[in-house]
N, C-alpha and C positions, 0 to 999 in steps of 0.2 A: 687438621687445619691450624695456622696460625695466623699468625698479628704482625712479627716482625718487632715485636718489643722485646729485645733482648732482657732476658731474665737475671743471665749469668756470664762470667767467661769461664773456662776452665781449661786445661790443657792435654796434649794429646799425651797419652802413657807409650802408648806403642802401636804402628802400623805396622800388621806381619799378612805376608803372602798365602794365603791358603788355595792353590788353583789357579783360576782366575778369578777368586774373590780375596775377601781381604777378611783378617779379625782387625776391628778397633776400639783401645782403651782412652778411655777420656775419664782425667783427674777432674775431680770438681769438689769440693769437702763440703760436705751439708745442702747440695742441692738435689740430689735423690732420694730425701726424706719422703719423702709423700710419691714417688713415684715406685713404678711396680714392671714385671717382668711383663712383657707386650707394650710397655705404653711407648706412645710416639716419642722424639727428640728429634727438634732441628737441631742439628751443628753444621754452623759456620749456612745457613738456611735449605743443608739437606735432610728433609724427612727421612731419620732411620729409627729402629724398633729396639727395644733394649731387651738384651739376650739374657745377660746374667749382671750381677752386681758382686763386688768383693770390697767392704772396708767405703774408700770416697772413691772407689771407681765403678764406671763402668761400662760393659761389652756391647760392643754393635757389629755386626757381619755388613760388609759392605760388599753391593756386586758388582761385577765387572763394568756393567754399565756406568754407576757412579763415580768409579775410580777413573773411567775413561773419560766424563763430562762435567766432572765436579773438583775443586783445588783439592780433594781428600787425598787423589792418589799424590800428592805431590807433599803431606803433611809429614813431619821431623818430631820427634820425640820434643816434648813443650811447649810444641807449636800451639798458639794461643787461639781458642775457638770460640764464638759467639753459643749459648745455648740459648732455649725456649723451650719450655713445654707445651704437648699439643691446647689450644684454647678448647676450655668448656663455655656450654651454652651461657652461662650465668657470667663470664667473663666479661669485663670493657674491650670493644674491638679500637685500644687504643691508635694502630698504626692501619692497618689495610688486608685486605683477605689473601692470607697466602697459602700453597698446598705444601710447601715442601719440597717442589720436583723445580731443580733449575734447568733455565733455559738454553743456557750459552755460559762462556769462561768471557768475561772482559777484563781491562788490563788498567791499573793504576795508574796515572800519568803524575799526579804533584800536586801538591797546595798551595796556598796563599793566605797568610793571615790577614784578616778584618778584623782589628779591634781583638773584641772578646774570643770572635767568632774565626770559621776557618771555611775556606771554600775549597772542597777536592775535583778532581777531575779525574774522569776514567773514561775508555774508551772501548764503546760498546760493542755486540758482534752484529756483523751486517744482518743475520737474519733474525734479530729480536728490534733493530731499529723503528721500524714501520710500527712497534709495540708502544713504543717513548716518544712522549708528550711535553712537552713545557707545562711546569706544575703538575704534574701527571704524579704519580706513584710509582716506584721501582725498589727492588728487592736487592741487597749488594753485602753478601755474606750473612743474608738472613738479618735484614737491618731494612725495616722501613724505611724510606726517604724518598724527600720530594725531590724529583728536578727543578732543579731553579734556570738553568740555561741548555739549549741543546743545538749543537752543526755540526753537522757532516759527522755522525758518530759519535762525537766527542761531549759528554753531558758533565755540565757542572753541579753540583749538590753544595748548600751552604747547612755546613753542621753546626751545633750549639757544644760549647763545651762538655755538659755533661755527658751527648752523646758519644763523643772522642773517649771520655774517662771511660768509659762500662760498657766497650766494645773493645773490638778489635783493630777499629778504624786506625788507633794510633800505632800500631806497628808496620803499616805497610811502606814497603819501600815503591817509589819508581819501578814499573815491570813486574810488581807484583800481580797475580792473577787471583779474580775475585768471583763467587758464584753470583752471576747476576737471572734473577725471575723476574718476568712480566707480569701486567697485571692482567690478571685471569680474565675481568670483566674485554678489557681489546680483546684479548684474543677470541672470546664466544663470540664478541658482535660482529670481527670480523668472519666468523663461518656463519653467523645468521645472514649476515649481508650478501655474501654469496651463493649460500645454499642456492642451488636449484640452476644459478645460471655460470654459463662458459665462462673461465676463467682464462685471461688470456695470459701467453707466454713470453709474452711480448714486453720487456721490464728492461732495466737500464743497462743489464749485461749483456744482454741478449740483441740488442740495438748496437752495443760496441765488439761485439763478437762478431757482427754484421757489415762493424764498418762505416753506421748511420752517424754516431760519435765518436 
């Protein structure tokens, strides 16, 4: 489990093709001190396992899966990554409960200076929508943050400087792709809320598939 309070940045050493999986190196100098061979890492907010350590690097095996629904498989030698280590029970749950496993790929649209302040815009995937909330919680490269605005997909986040400095948030261009997670807590309530009764099929694509709209 994590927070979403980015710890670290560090950068990617190397993405090599093993199969259908991948080896990944991730530089980071002095942030592996205290960490050990099995323990968790978010990067960039996917939960991977650290294989081995060499010097300030280290190894994570990534699988097919995450390469196929996480920005990893798309990462460049320096490419600059958000870390976290897994939260202990004795920790502050400074930002929001997160597992690690993202939901969807959404896309960076632009910012806009306020003042001190900067507000980004991304653009979410239609099937984590019904997730995102106004003031609600969402996860975006393994980065806490709240929605401050949300239409038709398009969700606005107002960030504080600090958090631009000691992330990632400041390299992204236009059309960049970002790991975005839900909050855990929607998604249980919605399978409690259903549990047990017919779900219907019947939804806004399925009406315009029909011809209704």
């Amino acid at each position: 489990m994590f927070t979403g309070i980015v710890q670290a940045t560090g950068q990617v050493g190397s993405l090599s093709l093993a199969g259908k999986a991948a080896r990944l190196v991730i530089d980071a100098p002095g942030f592996w001190a205290d960490t050990a061979i099995g323990d968790s890492i978010a990067i960039d907010g996917v939960c991977l396992t650290a294989k081995e350590f060499s010097g300030n690097s280290a190894v994570f095996d990534v699988s097919k899966e995450s390469l196929d629904r996480t920005v990893i498989g798309g990462y460049k030698p320096k490419t600059m990554v958000n870390l976290e280590k897994a939260l202990r029970l004795s920790d502050r749950l400074g930002g929001h409960i997160m597992q690690g496993h993202v939901d969807g790929l959404g896309s960076y649209l632009g910012k806009k200076v306020i003042g001190d302040n900067v507000e980004l815009d991304f653009e979410i995937p239609e099937d984590i929508d019904r997730y995102t909330v106004e003031k609600g919680s969402i996860a975006i490269n393994g980065i806490s943050l709240t929605v401050a605005r949300i239409s038709n997909r398009r969700i606005t986040i107002a960030v504080i400087p600090h958090t631009l400095e000691v992330t990632n948030l400041h390299t992204l261009a236009p059309g960049s792709a970002v790991n975005m997670e839900c909050d855990i807590i929607a998604k249980y309530t919605e399978k409690l809320l259903l549990s047990g009764r017919p779900q219907s099929r019947i939804d806004e694509k399925y009406l315009k598939e029909k011809g209704f709209i």
